[in-house]
PDB file of N, CA, C and O in Angstrom:
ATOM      1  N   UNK A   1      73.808-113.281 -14.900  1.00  0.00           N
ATOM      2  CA  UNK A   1      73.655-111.865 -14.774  1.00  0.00           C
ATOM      3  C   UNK A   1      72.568-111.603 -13.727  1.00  0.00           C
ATOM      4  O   UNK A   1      71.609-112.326 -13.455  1.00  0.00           O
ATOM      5  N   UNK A   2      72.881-110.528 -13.243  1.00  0.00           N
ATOM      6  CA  UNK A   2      71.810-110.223 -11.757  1.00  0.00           C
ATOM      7  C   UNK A   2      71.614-108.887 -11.984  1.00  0.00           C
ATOM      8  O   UNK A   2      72.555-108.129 -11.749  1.00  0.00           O
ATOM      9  N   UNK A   3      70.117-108.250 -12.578  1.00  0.00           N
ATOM     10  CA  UNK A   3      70.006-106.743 -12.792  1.00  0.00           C
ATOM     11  C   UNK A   3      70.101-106.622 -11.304  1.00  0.00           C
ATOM     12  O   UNK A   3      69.955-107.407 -10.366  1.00  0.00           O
ATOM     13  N   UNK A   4      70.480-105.009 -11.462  1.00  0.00           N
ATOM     14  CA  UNK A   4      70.097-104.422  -9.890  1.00  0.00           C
ATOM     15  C   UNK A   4      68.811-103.137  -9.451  1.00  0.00           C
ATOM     16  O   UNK A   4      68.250-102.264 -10.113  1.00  0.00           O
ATOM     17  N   UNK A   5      68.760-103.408  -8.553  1.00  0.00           N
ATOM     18  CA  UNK A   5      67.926-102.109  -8.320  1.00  0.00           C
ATOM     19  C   UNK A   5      68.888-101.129  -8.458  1.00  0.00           C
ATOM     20  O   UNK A   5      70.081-101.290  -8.202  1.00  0.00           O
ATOM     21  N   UNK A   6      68.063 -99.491  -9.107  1.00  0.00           N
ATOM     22  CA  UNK A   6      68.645 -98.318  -8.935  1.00  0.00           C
ATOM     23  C   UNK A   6      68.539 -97.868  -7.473  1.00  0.00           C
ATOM     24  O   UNK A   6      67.684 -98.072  -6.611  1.00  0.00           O
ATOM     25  N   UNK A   7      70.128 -96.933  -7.487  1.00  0.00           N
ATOM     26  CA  UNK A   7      69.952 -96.370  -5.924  1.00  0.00           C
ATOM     27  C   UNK A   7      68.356 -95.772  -5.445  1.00  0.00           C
ATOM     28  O   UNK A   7      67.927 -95.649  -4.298  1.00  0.00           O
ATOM     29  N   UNK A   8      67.795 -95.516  -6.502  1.00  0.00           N
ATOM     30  CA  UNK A   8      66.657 -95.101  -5.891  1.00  0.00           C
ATOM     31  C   UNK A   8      65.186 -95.734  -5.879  1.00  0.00           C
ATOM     32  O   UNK A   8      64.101 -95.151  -5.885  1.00  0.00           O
ATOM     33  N   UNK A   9      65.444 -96.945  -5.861  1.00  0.00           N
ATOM     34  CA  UNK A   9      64.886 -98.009  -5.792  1.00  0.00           C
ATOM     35  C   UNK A   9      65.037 -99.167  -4.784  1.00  0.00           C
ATOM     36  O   UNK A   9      64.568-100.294  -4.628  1.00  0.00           O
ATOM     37  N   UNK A  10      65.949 -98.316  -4.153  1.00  0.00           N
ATOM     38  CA  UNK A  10      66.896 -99.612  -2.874  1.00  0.00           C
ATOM     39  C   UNK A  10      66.547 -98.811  -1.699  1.00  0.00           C
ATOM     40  O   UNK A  10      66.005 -97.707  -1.656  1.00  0.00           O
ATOM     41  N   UNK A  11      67.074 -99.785  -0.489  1.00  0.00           N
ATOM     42  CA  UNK A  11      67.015 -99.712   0.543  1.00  0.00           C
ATOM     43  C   UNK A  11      68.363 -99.521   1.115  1.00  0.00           C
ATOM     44  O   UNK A  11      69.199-100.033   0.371  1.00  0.00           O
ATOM     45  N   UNK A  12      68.963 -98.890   2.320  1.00  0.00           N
ATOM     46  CA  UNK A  12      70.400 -98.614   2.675  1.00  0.00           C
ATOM     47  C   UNK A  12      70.569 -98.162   3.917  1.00  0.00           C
ATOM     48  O   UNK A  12      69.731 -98.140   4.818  1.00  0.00           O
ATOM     49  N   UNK A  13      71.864 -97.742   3.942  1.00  0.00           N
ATOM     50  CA  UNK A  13      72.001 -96.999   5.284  1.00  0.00           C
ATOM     51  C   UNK A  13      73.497 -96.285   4.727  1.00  0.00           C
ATOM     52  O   UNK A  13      74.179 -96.654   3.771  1.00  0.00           O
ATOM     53  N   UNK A  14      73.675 -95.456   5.413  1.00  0.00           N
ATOM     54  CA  UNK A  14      74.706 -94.495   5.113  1.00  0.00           C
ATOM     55  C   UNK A  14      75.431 -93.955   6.329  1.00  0.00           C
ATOM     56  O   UNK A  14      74.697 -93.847   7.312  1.00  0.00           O
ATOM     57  N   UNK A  15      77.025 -93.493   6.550  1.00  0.00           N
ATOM     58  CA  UNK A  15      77.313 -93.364   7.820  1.00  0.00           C
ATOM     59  C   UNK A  15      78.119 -92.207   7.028  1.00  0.00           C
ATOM     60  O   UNK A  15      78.999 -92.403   6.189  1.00  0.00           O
ATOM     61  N   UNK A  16      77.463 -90.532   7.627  1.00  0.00           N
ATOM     62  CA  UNK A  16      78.196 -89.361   7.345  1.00  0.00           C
ATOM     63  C   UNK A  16      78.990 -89.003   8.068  1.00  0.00           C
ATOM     64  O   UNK A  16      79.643 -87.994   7.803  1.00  0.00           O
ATOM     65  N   UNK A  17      79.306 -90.118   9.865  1.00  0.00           N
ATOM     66  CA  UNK A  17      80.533 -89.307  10.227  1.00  0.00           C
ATOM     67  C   UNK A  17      80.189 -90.589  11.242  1.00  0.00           C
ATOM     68  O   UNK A  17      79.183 -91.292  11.335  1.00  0.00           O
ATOM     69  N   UNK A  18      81.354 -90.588  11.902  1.00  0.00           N
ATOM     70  CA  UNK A  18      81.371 -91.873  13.252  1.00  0.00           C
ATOM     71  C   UNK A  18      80.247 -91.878  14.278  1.00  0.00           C
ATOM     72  O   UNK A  18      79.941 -90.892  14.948  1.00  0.00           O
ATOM     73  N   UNK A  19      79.743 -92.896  14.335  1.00  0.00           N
ATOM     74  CA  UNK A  19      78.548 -92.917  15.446  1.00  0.00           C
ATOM     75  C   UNK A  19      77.356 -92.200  14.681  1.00  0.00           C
ATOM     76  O   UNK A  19      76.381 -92.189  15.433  1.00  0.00           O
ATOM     77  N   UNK A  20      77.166 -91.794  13.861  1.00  0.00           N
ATOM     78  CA  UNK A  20      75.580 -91.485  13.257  1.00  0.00           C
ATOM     79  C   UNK A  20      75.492 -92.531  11.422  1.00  0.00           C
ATOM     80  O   UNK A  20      76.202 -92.754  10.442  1.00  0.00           O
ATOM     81  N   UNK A  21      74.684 -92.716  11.738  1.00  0.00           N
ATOM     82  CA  UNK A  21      74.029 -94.016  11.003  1.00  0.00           C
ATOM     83  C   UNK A  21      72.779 -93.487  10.382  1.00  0.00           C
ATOM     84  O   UNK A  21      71.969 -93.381  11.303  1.00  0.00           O
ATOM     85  N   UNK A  22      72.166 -93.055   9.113  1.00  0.00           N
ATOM     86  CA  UNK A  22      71.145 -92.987   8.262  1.00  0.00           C
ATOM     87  C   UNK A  22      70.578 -93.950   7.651  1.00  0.00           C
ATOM     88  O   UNK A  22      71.273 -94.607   6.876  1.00  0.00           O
ATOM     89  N   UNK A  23      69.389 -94.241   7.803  1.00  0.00           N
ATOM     90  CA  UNK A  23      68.145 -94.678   6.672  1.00  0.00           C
ATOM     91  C   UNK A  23      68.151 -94.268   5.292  1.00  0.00           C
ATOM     92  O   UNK A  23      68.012 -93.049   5.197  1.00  0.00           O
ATOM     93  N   UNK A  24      68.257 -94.830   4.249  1.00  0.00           N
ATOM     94  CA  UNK A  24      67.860 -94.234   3.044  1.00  0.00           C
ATOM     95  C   UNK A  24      66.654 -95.889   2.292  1.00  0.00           C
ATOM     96  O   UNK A  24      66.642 -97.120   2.306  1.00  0.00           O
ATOM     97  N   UNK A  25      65.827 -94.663   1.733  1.00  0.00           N
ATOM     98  CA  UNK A  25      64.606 -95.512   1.666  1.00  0.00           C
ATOM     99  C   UNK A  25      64.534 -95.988   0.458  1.00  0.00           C
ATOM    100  O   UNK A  25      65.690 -95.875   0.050  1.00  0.00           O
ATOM    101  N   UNK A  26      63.797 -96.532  -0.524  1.00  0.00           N
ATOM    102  CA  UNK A  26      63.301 -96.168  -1.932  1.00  0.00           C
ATOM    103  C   UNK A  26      62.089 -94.853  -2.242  1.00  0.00           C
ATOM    104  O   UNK A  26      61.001 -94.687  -1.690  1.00  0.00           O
ATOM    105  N   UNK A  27      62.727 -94.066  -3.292  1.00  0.00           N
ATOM    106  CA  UNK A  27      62.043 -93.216  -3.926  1.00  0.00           C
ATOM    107  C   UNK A  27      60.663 -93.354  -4.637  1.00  0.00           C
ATOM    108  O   UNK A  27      59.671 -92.628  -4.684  1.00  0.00           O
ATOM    109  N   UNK A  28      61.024 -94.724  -5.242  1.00  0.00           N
ATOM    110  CA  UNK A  28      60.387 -95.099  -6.125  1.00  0.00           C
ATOM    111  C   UNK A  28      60.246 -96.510  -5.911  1.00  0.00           C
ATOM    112  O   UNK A  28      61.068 -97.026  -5.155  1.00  0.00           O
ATOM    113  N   UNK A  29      59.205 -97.365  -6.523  1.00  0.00           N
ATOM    114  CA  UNK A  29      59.144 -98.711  -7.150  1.00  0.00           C
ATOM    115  C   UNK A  29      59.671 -99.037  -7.799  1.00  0.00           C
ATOM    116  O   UNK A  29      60.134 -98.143  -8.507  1.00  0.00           O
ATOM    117  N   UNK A  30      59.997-100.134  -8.096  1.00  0.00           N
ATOM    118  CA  UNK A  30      61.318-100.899  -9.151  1.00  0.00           C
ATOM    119  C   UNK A  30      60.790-100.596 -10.572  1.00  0.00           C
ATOM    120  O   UNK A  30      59.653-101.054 -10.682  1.00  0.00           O
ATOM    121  N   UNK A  31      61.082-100.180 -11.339  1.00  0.00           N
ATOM    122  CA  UNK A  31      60.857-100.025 -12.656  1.00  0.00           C
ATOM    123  C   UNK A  31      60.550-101.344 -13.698  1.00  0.00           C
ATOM    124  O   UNK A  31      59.552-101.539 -14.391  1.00  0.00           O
ATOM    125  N   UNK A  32      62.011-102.329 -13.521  1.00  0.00           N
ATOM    126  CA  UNK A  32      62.026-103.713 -13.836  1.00  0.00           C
ATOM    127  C   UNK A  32      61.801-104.933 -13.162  1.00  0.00           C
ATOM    128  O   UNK A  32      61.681-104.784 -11.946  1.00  0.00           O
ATOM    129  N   UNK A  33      61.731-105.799 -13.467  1.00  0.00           N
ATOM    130  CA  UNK A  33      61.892-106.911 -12.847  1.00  0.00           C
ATOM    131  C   UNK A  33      63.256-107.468 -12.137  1.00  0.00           C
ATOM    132  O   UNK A  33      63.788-108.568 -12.286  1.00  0.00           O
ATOM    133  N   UNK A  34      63.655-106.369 -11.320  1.00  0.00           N
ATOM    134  CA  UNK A  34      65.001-106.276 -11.163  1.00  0.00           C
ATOM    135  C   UNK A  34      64.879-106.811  -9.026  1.00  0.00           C
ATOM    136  O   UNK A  34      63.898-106.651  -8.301  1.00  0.00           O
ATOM    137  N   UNK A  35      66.338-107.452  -8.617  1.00  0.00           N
ATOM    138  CA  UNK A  35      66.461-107.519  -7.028  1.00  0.00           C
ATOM    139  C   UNK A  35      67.372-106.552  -6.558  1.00  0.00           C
ATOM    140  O   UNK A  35      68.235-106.058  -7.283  1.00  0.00           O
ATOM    141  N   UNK A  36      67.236-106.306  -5.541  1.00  0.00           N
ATOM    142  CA  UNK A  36      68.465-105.522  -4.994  1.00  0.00           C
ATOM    143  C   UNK A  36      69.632-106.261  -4.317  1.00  0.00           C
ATOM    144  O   UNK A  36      69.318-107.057  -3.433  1.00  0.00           O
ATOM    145  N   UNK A  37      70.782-106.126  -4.576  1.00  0.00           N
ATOM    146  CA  UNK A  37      72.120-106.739  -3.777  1.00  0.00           C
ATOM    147  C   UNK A  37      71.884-107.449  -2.540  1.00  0.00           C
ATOM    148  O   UNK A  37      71.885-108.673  -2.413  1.00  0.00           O
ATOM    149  N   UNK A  38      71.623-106.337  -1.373  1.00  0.00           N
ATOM    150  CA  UNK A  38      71.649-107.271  -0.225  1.00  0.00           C
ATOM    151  C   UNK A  38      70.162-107.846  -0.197  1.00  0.00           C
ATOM    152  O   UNK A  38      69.826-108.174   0.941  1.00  0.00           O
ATOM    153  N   UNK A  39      69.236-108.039  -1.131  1.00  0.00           N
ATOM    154  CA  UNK A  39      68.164-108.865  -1.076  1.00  0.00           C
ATOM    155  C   UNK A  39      68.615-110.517  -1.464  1.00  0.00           C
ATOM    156  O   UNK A  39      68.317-111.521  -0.816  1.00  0.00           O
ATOM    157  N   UNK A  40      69.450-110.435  -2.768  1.00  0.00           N
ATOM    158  CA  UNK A  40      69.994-111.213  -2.909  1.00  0.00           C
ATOM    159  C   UNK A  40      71.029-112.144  -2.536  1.00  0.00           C
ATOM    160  O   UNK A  40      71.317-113.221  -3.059  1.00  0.00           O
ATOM    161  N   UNK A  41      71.729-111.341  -1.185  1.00  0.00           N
ATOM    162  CA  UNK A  41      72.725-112.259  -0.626  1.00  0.00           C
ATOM    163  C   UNK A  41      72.060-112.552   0.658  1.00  0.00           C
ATOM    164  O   UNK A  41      72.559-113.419   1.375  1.00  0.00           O
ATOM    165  N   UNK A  42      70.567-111.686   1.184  1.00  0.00           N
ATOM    166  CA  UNK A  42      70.476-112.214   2.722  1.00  0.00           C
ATOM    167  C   UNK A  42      69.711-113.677   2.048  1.00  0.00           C
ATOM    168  O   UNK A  42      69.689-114.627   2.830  1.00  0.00           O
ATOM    169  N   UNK A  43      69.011-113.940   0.483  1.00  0.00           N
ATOM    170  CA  UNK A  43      68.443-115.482  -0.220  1.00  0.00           C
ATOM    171  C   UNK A  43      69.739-115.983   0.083  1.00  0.00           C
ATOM    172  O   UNK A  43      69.697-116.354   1.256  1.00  0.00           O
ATOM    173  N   UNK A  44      70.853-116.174  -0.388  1.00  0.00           N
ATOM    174  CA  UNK A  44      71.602-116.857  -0.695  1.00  0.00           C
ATOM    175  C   UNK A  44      71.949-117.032   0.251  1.00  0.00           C
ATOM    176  O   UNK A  44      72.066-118.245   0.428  1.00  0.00           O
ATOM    177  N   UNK A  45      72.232-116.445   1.115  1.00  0.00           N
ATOM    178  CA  UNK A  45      73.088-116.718   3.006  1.00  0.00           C
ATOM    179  C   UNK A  45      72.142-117.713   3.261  1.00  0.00           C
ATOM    180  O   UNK A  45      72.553-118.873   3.225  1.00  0.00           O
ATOM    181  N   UNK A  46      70.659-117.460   3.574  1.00  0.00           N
ATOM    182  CA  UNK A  46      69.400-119.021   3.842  1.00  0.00           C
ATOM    183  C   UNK A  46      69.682-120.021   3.007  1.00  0.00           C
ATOM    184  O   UNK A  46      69.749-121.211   3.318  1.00  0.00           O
ATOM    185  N   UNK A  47      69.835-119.591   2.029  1.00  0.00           N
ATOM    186  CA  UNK A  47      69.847-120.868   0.789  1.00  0.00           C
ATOM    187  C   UNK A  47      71.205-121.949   1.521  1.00  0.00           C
ATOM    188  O   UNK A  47      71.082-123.174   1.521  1.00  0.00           O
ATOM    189  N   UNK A  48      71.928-121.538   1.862  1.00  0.00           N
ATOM    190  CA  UNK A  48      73.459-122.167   2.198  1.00  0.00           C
ATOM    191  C   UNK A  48      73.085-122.717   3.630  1.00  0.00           C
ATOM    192  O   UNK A  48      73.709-123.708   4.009  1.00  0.00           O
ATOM    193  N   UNK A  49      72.139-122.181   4.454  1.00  0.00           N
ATOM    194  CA  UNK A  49      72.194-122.476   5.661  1.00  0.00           C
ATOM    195  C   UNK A  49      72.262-121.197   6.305  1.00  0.00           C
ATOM    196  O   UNK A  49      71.652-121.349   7.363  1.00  0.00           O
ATOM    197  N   UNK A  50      72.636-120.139   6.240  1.00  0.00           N
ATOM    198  CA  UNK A  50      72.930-119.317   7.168  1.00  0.00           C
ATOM    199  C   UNK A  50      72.192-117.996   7.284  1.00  0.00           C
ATOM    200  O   UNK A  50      72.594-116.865   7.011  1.00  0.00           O
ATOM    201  N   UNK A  51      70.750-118.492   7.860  1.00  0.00           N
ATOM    202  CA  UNK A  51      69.992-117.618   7.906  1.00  0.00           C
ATOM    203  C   UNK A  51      70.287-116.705   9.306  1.00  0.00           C
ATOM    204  O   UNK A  51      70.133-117.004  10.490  1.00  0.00           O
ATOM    205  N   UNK A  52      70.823-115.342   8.597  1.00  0.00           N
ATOM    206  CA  UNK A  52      70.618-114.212   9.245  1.00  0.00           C
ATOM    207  C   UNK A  52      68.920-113.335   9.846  1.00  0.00           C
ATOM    208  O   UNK A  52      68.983-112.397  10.640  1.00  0.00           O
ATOM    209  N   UNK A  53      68.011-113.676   9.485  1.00  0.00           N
ATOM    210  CA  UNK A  53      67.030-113.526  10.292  1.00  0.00           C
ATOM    211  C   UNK A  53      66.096-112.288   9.858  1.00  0.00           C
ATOM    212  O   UNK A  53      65.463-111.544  10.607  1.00  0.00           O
ATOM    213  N   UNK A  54      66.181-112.259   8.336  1.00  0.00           N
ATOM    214  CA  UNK A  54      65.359-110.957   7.808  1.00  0.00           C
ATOM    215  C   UNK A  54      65.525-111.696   6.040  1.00  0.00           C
ATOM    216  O   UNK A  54      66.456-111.971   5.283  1.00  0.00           O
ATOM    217  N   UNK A  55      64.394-111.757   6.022  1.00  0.00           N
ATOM    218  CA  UNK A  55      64.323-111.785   4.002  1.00  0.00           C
ATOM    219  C   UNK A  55      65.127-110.322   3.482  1.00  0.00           C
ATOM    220  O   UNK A  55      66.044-110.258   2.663  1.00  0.00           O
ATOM    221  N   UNK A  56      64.634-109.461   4.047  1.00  0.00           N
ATOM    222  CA  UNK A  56      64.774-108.615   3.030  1.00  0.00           C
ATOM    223  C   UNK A  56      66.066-107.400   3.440  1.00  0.00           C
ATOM    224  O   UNK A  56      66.793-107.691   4.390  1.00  0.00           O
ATOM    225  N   UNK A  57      66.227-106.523   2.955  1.00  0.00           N
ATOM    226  CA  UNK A  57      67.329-105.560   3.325  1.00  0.00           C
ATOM    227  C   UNK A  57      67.037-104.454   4.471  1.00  0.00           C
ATOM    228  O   UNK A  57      67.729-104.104   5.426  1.00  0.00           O
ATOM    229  N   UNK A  58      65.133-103.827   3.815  1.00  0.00           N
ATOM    230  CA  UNK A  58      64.634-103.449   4.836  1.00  0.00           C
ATOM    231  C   UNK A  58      64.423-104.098   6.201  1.00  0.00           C
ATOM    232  O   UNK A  58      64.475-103.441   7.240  1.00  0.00           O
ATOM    233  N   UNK A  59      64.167-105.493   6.163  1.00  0.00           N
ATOM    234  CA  UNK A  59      63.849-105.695   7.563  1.00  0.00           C
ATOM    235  C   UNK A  59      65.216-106.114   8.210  1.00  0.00           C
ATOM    236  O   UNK A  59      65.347-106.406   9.399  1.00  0.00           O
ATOM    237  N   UNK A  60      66.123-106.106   7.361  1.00  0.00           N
ATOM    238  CA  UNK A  60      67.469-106.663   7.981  1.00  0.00           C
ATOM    239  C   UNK A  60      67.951-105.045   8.600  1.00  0.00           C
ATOM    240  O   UNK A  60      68.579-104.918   9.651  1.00  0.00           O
ATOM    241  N   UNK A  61      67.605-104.108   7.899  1.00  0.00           N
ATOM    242  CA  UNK A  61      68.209-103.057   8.426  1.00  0.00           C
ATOM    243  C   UNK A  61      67.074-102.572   9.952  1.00  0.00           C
ATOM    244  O   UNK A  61      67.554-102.038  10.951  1.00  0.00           O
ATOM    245  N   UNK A  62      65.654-102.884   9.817  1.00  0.00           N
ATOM    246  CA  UNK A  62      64.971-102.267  10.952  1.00  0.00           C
ATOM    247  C   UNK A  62      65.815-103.154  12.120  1.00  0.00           C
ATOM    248  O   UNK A  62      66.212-102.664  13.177  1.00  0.00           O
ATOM    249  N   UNK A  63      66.027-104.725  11.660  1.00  0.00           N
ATOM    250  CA  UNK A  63      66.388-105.307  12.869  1.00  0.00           C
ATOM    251  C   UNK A  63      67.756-105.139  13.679  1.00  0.00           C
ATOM    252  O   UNK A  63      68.042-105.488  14.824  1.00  0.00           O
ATOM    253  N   UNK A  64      68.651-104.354  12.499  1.00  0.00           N
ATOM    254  CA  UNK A  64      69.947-103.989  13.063  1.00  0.00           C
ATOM    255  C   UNK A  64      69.898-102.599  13.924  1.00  0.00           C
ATOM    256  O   UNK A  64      70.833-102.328  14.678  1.00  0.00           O
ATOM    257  N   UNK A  65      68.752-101.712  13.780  1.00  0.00           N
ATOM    258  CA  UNK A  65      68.686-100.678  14.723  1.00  0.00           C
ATOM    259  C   UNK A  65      68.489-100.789  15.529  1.00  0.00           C
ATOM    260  O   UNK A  65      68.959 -99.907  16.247  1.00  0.00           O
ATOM    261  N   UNK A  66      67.484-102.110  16.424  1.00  0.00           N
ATOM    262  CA  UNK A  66      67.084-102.512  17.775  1.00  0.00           C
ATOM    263  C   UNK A  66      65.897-101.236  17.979  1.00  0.00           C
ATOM    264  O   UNK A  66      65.723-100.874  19.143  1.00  0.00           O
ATOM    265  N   UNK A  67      65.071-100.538  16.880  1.00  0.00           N
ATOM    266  CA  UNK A  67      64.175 -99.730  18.049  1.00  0.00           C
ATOM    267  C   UNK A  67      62.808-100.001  17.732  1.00  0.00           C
ATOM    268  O   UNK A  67      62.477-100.649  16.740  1.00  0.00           O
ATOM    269  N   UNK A  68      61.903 -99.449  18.673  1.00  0.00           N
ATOM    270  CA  UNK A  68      60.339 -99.965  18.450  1.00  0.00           C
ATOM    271  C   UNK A  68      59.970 -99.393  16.916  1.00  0.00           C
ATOM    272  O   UNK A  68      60.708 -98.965  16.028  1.00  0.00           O
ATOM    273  N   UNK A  69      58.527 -99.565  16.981  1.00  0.00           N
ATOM    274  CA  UNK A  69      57.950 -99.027  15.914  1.00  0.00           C
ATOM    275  C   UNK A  69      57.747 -97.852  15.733  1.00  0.00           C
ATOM    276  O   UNK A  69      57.974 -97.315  14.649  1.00  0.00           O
ATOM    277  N   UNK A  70      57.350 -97.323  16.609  1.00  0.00           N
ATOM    278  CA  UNK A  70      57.407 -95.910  16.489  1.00  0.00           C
ATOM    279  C   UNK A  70      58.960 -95.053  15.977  1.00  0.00           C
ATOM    280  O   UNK A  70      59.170 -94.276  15.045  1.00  0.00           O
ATOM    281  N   UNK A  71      59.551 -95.415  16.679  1.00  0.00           N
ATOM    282  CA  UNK A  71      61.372 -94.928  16.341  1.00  0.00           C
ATOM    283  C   UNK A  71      61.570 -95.250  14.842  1.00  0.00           C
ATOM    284  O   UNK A  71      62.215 -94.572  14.042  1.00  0.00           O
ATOM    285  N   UNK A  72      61.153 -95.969  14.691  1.00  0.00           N
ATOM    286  CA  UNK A  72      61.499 -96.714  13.087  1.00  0.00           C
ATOM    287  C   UNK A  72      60.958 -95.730  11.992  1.00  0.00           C
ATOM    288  O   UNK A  72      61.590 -95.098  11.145  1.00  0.00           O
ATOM    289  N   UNK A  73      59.086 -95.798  12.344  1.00  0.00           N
ATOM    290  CA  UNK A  73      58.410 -94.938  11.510  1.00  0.00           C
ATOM    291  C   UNK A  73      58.732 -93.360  11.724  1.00  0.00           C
ATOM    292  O   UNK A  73      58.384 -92.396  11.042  1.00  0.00           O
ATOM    293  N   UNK A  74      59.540 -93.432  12.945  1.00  0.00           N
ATOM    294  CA  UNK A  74      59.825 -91.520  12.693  1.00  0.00           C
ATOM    295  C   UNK A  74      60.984 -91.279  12.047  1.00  0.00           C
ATOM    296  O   UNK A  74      61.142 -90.185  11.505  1.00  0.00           O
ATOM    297  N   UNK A  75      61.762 -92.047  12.011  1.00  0.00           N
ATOM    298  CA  UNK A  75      63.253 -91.853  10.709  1.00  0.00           C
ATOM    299  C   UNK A  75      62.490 -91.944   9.499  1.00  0.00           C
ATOM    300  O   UNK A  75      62.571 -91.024   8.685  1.00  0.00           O
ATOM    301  N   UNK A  76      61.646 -93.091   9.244  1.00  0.00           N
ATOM    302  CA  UNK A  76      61.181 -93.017   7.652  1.00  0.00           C
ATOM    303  C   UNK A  76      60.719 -91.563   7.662  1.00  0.00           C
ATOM    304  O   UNK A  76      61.030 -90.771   6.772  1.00  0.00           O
ATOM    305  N   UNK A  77      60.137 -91.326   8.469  1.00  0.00           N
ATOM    306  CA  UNK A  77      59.249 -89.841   8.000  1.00  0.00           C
ATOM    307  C   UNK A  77      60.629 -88.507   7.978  1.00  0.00           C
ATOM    308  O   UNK A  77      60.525 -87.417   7.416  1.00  0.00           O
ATOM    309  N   UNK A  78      61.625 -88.917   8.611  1.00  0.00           N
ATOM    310  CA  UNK A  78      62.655 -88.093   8.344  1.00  0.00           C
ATOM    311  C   UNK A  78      63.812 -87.851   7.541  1.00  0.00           C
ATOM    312  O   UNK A  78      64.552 -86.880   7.380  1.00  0.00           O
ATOM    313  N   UNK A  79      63.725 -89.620   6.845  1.00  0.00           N
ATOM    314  CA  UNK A  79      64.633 -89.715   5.707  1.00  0.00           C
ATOM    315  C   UNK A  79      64.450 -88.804   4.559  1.00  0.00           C
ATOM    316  O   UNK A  79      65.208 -88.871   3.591  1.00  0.00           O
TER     317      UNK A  79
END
């Protein structure tokens, strides 16, 4: 069994129409001792060999946007 994080406890992205792409953040801190989904499969992809190049969901998602820091921290502030 694998608890999960609540949606509002996770990290994401969301696509409301073709070509625009959203951030969605966590609300909150994890309540339980719980992982989130794609935390758990970008472990398991390394574990096998096939490290995609981010531990986590957040940094897998900053690295799939390609933008500086600044760009990054102004979506969080707009999510």
């Amino acid at each position: 069994m694998l608890p999960d994080h609540t949606p509002l406890e996770s990290w994401g992205e969301f696509t409301p129409r073709a070509g625009v792409t959203g951030v969605m953040q966590p609300v909150v801190s994890p309540v339980y001792n719980t992982r989130a989904t794609g935390d758990v499969l970008l472990a398991s992809s390394a574990r096998l060999g096939h490290d995609l190049g981010a531990s986590t969901l957040r940094d897998y998602a900053r690295k799939a946007h390609k933008v500086d820091d600044d760009a990054w921290n102004s979506a969080l502030q707009k999510a």
